[in-house]
Every structure is written in structure tokens, then in C-alpha cells.
N, C-alpha and C positions, 0 to 999 in steps of 0.2 A: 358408323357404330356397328357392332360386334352383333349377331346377330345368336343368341340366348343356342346355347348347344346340349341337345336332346338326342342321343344314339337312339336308331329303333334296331334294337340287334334283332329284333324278330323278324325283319324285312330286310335283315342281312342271311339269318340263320335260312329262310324261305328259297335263298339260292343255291344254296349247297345240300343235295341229296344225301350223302352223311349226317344228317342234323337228323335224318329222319327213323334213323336206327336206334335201336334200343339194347341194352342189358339191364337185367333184375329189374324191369317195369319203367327204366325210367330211360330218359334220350341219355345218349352218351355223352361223357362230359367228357370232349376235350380236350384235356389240357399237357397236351403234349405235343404242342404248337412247335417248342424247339425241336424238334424232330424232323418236321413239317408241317407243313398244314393240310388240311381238306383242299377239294375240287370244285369251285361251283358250277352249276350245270352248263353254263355260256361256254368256258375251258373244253370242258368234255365235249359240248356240239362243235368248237370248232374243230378240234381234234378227228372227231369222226367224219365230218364233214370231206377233211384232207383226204381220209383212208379210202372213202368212199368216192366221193366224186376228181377228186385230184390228185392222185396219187399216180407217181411218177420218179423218174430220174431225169437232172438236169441234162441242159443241150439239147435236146429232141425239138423238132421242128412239128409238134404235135401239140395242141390244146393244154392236159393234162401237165405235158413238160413245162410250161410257158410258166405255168404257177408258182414252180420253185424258187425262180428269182421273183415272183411279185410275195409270197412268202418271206423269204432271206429278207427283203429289202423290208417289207414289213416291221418282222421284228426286231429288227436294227432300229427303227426310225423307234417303235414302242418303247424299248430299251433306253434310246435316245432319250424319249420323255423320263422314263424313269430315274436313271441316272443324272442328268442335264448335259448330256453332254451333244457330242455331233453323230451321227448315225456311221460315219465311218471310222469310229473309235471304237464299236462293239463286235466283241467278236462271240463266237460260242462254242462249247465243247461237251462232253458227257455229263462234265461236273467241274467242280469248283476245284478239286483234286487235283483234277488231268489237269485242268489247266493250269494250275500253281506249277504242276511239275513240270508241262510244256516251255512256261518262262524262264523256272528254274533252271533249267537244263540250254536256253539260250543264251541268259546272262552267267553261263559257265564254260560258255565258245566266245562271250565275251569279254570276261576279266581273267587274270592269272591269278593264281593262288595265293596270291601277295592280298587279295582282296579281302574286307572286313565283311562278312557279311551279319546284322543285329536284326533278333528276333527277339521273343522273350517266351516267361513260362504262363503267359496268360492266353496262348495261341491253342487252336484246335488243332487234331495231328495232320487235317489237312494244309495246314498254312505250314508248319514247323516242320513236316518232316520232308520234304523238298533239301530242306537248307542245313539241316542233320545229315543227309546224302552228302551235299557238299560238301560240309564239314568231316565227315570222314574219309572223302576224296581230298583233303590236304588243303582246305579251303579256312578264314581265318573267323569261326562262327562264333558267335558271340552269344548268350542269352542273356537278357537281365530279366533280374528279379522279379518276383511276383512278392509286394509288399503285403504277407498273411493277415496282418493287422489290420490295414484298411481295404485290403483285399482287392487294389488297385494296384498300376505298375509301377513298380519302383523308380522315380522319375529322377532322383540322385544315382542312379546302378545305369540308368538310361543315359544321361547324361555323361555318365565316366567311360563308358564302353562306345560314347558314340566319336570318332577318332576323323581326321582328312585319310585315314585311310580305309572310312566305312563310304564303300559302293551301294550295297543293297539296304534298305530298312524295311523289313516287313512285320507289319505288326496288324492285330486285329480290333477293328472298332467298337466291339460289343462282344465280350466272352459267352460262349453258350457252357460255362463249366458255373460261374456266377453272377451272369446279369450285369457284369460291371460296365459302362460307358467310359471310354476313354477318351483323350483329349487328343484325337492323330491330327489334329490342324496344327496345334504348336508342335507335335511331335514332327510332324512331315515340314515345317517351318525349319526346325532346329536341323533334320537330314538335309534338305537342300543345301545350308549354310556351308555345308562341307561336302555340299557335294554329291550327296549318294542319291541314290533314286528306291522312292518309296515303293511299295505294293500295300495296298490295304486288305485285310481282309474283312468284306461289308456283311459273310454270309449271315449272320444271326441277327446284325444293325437293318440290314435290307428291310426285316421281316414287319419293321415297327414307327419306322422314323424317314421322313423324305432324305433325301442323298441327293447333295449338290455337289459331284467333282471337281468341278471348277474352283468353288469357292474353298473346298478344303485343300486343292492344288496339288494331290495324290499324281504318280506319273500313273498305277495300275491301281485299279482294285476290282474287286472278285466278289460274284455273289452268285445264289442260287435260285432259280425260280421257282422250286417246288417249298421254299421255304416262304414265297408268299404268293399261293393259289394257284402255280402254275406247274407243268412238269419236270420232270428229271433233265432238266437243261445247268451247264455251268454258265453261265455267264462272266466277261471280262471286257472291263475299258480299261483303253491303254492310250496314253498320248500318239497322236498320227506317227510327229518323229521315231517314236520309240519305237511305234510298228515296225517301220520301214528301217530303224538300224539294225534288231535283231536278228540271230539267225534262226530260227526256231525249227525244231525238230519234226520232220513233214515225211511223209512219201513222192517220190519223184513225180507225180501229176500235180501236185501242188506246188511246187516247185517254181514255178513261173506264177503263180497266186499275188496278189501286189492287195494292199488294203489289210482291212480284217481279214479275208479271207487266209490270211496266211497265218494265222490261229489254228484255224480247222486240220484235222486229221483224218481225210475222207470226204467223204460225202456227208452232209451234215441230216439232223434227224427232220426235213422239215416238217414232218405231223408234230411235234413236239414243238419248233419253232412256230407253229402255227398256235397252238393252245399257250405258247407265251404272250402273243399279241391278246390273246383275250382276255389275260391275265391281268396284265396293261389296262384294258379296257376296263373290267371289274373294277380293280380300285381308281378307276377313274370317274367311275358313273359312279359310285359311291362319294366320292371327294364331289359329284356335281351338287349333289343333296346337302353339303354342308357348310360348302366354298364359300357363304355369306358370314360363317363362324369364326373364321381367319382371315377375315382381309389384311392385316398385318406381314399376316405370312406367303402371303398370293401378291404382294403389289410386286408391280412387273412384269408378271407371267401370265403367260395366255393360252387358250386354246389346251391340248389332252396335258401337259406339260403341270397347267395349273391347275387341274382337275386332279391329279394325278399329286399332287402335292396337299391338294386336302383332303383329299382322300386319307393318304398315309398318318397326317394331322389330326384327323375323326378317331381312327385306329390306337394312335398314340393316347390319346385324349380319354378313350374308353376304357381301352386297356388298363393304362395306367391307375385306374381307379379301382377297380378288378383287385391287382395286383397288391396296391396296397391293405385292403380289407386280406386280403389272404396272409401275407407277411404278417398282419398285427395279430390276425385269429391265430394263427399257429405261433405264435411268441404265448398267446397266453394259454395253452399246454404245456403242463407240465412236463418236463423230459424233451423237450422238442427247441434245436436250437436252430436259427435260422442264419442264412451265410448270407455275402454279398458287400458288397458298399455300404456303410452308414443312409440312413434315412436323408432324404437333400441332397445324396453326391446321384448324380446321373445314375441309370438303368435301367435296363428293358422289363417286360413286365414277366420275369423269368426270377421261379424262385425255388433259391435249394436250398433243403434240410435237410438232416440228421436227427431220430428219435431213441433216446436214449433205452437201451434194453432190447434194442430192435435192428435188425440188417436193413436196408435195403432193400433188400429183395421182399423183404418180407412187410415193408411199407405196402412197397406198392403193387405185393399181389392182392392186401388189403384191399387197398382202393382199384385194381381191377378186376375184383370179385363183386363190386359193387357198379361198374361201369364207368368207371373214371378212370380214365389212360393217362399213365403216367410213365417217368423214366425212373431208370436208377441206376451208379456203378461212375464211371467216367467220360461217359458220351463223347471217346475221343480226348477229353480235355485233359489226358493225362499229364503235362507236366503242373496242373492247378493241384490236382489232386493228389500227385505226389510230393507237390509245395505245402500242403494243405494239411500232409498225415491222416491220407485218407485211401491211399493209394494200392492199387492192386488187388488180390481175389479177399485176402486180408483185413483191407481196409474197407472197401464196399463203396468208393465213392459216397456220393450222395443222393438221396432222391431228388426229383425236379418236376416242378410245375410248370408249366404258361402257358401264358393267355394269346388268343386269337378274337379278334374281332367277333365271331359266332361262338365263343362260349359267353355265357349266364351268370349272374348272381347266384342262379339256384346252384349251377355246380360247386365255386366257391364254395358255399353252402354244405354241400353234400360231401367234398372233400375235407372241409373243419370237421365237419360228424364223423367222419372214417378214420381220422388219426386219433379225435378224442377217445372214439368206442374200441380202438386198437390199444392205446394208452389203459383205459379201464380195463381190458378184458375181455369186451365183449364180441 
């Protein structure tokens, strides 16, 4: 039996030293989680930790060096938990970018030009614009639809454009332009069928929901750690074969590299690799405090793995509830339209509007004159927003909300009062 689930965000909030900052009297609210997240302080000491006591370059027959591989391997196995996969399928790079475009540029010494490659316009410009390159190197790209009306992807334009001569499918699990959840199990189902090999992009999904690769049977997908608690790392899993066929785009020391290693571009950052493992560790000692809430979703799993999976479940769980009071407060504002998927279809707890009589910019200087962070414009997600008629200096994108584990009801709160008293006048 399910063991009654009580978030204490205050004994979440107690570990992140940003929780402790104020504007106009009151703690900052937040929510502008899809951006990134805050730091908790375990991140920061391991980090420093590295600078100071271990810090070094690989290969030295000296203390200090020794650490880089116990580091590396580290967060490969954390990763490993996070993702589910095996430690020698993670690889890491600056960013979720680089390494989209490191793949990019392998499976383009791999296929000829004869090759399909399907993306669509619900993708951020770091997933899309890799395969936009291709495509105007003479490569045979494809986008589908972004269906405006349910604000999900067009799964008939999906469908028609997915051919025995589509190689690549890269498509994103969770939009950071509108929150939408998509369905990349049947969609990476229906690419295999013909053939092609998937890449995910998990970066905004990462941030909210556990991630089983296995079970969605993706060949790659991409995520970032600073998008949940950790630093300016990209992260990528890739099936082992896939490793070892491609040729990826290296410097000649790397060259002879075999494994993930042959991801990397350099020497990798391990102080950074080092505050991913404790990244790892945060929502994992948060998932220990709850793992009796989800036994449904834990049978099988054991050890950081299943910790690490109710964690993200707690997360989900709170969020989600957050996110809904916010969606409904701001529907009943006048002038004030809210985007995304219909109520019931999947989504992250990421929420954009539009107020009518008002830019953008001018929302959310509102609410960060009050201390509530927020975005606005296109965050990247530009072919949503130019699907969407909302697109460029013109159009203003949209404002955006979300939620993090360490924001409040009060902010919720504080941000419905900002757009109402914005809406009045005041």
C-alpha cells in the first residue's frame, strides 16, 4: 500500500542557497526552471571540492591525476542511474548543442545525400538546427507539422513524411516552447519499422519525469544537467553499437578513444563532471524520502537507480499541482490566453501565455520588478513560434512559467497577483 504523499518543499528549498535571496522583500520566486534550475549546496561542495583538493589533468602518475578517471567513471555510472541505461553508453560534452551537432556531423560521413532525415517544428534550435545544416548541404530533411490546434505533433504529417528512406528521426520528448509531452515510444516504434535511427531530445523531459531508454528503445538521446540541479554539462546516451560505428568529429589524441570517450572533444570538464554526480545524488536522497509513495513505479529497481526514479516521481507529483492552479489562475484573467496541450494530454509543468494589450517583455518585466523570474520571446523554440503566429521581434513569442521542485504556492500566488494588477493597471 501506497504510502500517503506530502512534499515538504521547505526541506527541499533549505538546500539550495538561492532559495535564500530576496527582491522587493520577499524570496525570489523561481520560475523560470525551463531555463535551468538553481544549484543545491551538495553540487557546489562537490564542485569545489574537485577545484581544490583534485584538481588536475588526466594520465599523471600523481594523487591528484588518479581522480579524473575515478571522477569520469563516476559520472558515467550516476548518469547511468539516471537515464537506466549501462555506464558505457554515456558520453558528455559542453552542451546538449555540441553534441547534437557532434552526431549530426557523424551520421553525415555516414549516410549520402539520398538520406531522409525527420525532424519537426515542435523541436528547440538546439535539436533542429544540426539537421537544417544538413539539409542545406543537399541532404533530404523533412519537418512535420506542428498541429496549432492541439498544439501537439502532427502524427498524420508524421506519418506521411516517415519513408524506408528515412535514416535519421530526431524529435523532442517534451517542448520547452509549450509543455507539450509527446509520444517518442510509438514514434521511435514506427522509425525503427523502417529503419531509421531515433535521437531524442530529453533536454526539458529530463528536467520533470524519470527516463527509462531502454524501455522507450531510442538509439540517442540528449539531455542537460544544469536543467536539473547540476552544471553546464550536455549529456548523451547512445546504444554501444552506434558508438563504435560512427565516425565522430574528434582531434587526433582522441583518435584512438574506443567507448564514450569518443564523444568527447578534448579533455573533458571533470569539476563539472564531478557536481553531476551529486546532482544524481540530490534527487536521489530526495526520491529516498518518498520511494514508499510509488511502489508501483519502483518494483524492480534497486539501489541509486530506484531512488533516483522517486525522486523524479515526488518532483512530477508536486509540480504538477503547482502547475495546474497556475494554468487555471491565469485562464480566469481577463485578456490572458493560455497555450499548450488541452487539460488530460501529457505535459510538463511549463506554462506559456500571452496577455492581451501587452508584449511580452513587458509581462515579464512586471513580474521581475516584483521578484519573480520569468522568460519571454521564443526561448530558442522558434519554429513553435513561427507555427504559432507569434514569431520574431514582431510577434514577441510568448511569456513562460515553471515549476521546480523549490518553488511555492506563495510564488504561484504572487505571480496570479502580477498579471492581475498588470491587467488593472496597477
Amino acid at each position: 500500500m501506497a504510502k500517503e504523499f506530502k512534499f515538504d518543499v521547505d526541506a527541499v528549498r533549505a538546500q539550495f542557497p538561492a532559495c535564500e535571496l530576496k527582491v522587493a522583500g520577499e524570496p525570489i520566486a523561481y520560475l523560470d526552471g525551463p531555463g535551468g534550475t538553481q544549484i543545491p549546496q551538495r553540487v557546489l561542495d562537490r564542485v569545489m571540492k574537485y577545484m581544490i583538493e583534485q584538481n588536475a589533468n588526466e594520465g599523471g602518475n600523481f594523487l591528484a591525476s588518479t581522480f579524473c578517471d575515478i571522477v569520469e567513471d563516476g559520472a558515467r555510472e550516476a548518469v547511468a542511474d539516471f537515464l537506466g541505461c549501462e555506464p558505457g553508453e554515456v558520453g558528455f560534452n559542453c552542451s546538449s548543442t555540441q553534441n547534437n551537432a557532434n552526431i549530426a556531423h557523424a551520421f553525415a560521413r555516414k549516410f549520402d545525400k539520398s538520406a531522409r532525415i525527420l525532424t519537426s517544428e515542435m523541436e528547440h534550435r538546439a535539436n533542429i538546427a544540426p539537421w537544417l545544416h544538413m539539409g542545406k548541404d543537399g541532404y533530404d530533411l523533412q519537418v512535420v507539422k506542428l498541429d496549432t490546434l492541439t498544439q501537439q505533433i502532427d502524427m498524420g504529417d508524421f506519418k506521411a513524411k516517415l519513408t524506408p528512406e528515412t535514416k535519421i528521426v530526431s524529435l523532442n520528448w517534451a517542448s520547452n516552447g509549450l509543455g507539450t509531452v509527446s509520444d517518442v515510444k510509438k514514434m521511435i516504434e514506427m522509425a525503427h519499422e523502417v529503419g531509421a535511427i531515433t535521437v531524442v531530445d530529453a533536454v526539458h523531459y529530463a528536467a520533470h519525469f524519470p527516463i527509462d531508454v531502454k524501455d522507450i528503445g531510442t538509439d540517442v538521446l540528449l539531455c542537460s544537467a544544469y536543467k536539473w540541479f547540476g552544471p553546464h554539462v550536455g549529456v548523451i546516451y547512445m546504444r554501444k553499437d552506434l558508438i563504435e560505428e560512427l565516425d565522430f568529429y574528434n582531434v587526433m589524441c582522441e583518435d584512438i578513444a574506443t567507448g564514450p570517450r569518443r564523444f568527447h572533444m578534448g579533455t573533458p570538464q571533470y569539476e563539472l563532471l564531478a557536481g553531476v554526480i551529486e546532482a544524481v545524488n540530490f534527487i536521489a536522497s530526495v526520491g529516498e524520502e518518498y520511494a514508499d509513495c510509488f511502489p508501483e513505479k519502483l518494483e524492480g529497481l534497486s539501489g541509486r537507480r530506484r531512488n533516483v526514479v522517486a525522486g523524479m516521481e515526488a518532483f512530477d507529483t508536486y509540480e504538477s499541482a503547482l502547475a495546474k492552479k497556475l494554468r487555471f489562475g491565469l485562464r480566469e484573467i481577463p485578456g490572458v490566453t493560455v497555450y499548450g496541450p488541452a487539460e488530460g494530454q501529457p505535459r510538463t509543468p511549463t506554462v506559456v501565455f500571452r496577455v492581451e494589450g501587452f508584449t511580452t517583455d513587458e509581462v515579464t518585466k512586471a513580474l521581475g520588478e516584483r521578484g519573480i523570474n520569468a522568460w519571454h520571446g521564443d526561448y530558442y523554440a522558434v519554429e513553435i513560434m513561427n507555427a504559432m503566429g507569434f514569431g520574431g521581434e514582431a510577434g514577441g513569442g510568448m511569456a513562460r512559467l515553471g515549476l521546480a521542485p523549490y518553488c511555492t504556492e506563495r510564488d504561484i500566488d504572487r505571480a496570479l497577483e502580477t498579471v492581475r494588477d498588470l491587467v488593472a493597471g496597477k
